[in-house]
Phi, psi and omega in degrees: 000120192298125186294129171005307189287314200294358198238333149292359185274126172301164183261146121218143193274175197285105180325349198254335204266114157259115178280007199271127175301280165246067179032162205312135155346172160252128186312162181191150176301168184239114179245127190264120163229157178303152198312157177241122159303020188267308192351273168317238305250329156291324153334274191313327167297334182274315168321273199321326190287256209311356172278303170307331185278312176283312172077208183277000141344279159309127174242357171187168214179104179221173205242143173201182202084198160329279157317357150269350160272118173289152202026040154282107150350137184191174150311142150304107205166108152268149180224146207227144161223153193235134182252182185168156189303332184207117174293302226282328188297054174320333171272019171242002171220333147337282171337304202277337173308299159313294185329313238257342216146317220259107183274084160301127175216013158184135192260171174184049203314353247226348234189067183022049159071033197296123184230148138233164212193120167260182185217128164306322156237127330299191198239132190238129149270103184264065189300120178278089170250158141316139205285162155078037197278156206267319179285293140008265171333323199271328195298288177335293161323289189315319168316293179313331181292338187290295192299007181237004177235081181289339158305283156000282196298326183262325186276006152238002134329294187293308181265008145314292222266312199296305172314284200299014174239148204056078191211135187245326205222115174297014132315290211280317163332312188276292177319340170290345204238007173306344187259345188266352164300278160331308184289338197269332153284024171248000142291319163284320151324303202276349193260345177279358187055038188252349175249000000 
């Protein structure tokens, strides 16, 4: 079990590392919409696919992010993180990922062997980790908190919709909305007694 600090350490990426698969993205609108009850129930149907798919590959498997807080407001975009024994071990889950849909599109040995892999339709974010991964653990955390803090949940809410206008590229989304991220995990740390 990754220890306290390993689980508060912020990510930057490795400058050295290009982690684009099939090179950088192509700009795309960055659109924030209100929450959909639709959510869960696509979320579970895409587990069972990826379950079905992974077989005992797969060792764990949760819905995170956005869309897993009711009534946040968000990208359409589901994100999934799947733990297995080893991300670096791409044949033992890729191949089958692929058949379902699913485009590895971006490594990351430098980020607890982080891979993802999307999907278009509907459109999924598949974060690849290793079990008891320190990020994983962070996603998890940040979701509950959200559903269980609504001042949270809307101020962060709030830096969602401000991040996504005039924006092409979901990097700079996410660095627009990074510092109100932080704080609330730095709220959260500390009520986890880990600060």
């Amino acid at each position: 079990m990754p220890t306290p600090e390993e689980i508060m350490r912020h990510y930057d990426a490795d400058p050295d590392e290009n982690p684009w698969v099939l090179g950088k993205p192509a700009p795309e609108v960055i659109e924030v919409v209100p929450y959909d009850a639709a959510w869960p129930a696509q979320y579970a149907a895409l587990a069972d696919a990826i379950a079905a798919a992974l077989g005992k590959t797969m060792l764990a498997i949760d819905h995170v992010g956005s869309t897993a807080v009711p009534g946040l407001p968000a990208k359409p975009v589901i994100d999934i993180d799947v733990a297995v024994a080893d991300p670096a071990d791409e044949a033992a889950y890729v191949p089958a990922l692929s058949a379902t849909g699913y485009v590895l599109t971006v490594r990351e040995p430098s980020w607890h062997q982080h891979r993802c892999l999307l999907r278009r339709l509907p459109r999924v974010n598949l974060h690849v980790f290793g079990p008891d991964c320190p990020e994983n653990i962070r996603h998890r955390m940040f979701r509950d908190w959200l559903r269980g803090h609504p001042d949270d949940r809307e101020q962060y809410a709030h830096a969602k919709r401000a991040a996504a206008q005039d924006v092409d590229q979901v990097a700079d989304y996410n660095l627009r909305k990074q510092a109100a991220v932080r704080e609330i995990y730095d709220r959260m740390f500390r009520a986890a007694g880990f600060l």
